[in-house]
N, C-alpha and C positions, 0 to 999 in steps of 0.2 A: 543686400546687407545680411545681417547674423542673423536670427530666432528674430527680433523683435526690432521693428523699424524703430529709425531716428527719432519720430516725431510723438512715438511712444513714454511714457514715464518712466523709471525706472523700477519703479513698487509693483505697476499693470504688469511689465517685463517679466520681472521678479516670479509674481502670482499666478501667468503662464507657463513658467518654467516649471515649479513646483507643479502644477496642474498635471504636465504630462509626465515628469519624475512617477507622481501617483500612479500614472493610467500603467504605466511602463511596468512599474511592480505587481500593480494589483494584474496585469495580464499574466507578469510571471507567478505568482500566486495560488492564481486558479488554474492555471498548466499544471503545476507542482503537485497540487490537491487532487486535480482531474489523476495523473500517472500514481500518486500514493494511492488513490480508492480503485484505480484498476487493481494494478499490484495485491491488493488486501483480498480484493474479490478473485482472484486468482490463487494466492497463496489460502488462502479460507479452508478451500478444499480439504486440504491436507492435514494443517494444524488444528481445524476444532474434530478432525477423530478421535475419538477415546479407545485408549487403549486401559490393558491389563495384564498383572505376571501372568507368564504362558504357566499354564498347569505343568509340573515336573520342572521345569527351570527356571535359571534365574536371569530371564530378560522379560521386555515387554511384548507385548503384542495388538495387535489393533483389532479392538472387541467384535466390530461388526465382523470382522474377517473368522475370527474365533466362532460367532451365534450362527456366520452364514452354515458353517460347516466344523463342529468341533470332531469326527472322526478324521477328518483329515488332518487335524494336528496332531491326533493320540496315534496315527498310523503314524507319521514322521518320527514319534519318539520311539519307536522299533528299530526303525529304518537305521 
């Protein structure tokens, strides 16, 4: 027969169905969750960099990149 024999209730039926409805989401849920906090921890890297105006122009720059080495950026503005 279907999900839920003959000699079952219809409400018992009913209250299994929903039961695995639930499980069915909450596994897709916590998949979703699990790939969003990869994703976060992966992109992380990038976006919490702090940047700053490069000295002499008008864009940005990524600070740490600027403290590791700031004659290397004052030689590029020659260059």
């Amino acid at each position: 027969m279907g999900a839920c024999e003959s000699h079952d209730d219809a409400s018992t039926c009913q209250k299994q169905e929903a039961e695995k409805m639930i499980k069915k989401i909450a596994v897709v849920a916590g998949i979703s969750l699990a790939a969003w906090g990869l994703f976060k921890l992966v992109d992380a890297s990038e976006s919490e960099r702090k940047t700053m105006k490069a000295p002499g122009r008008n864009y940005r720059i990524f600070r740490d990149d600027f403290e590791r080495d700031p004659a290397l950026h004052f030689r590029s503005l020659r260059d």
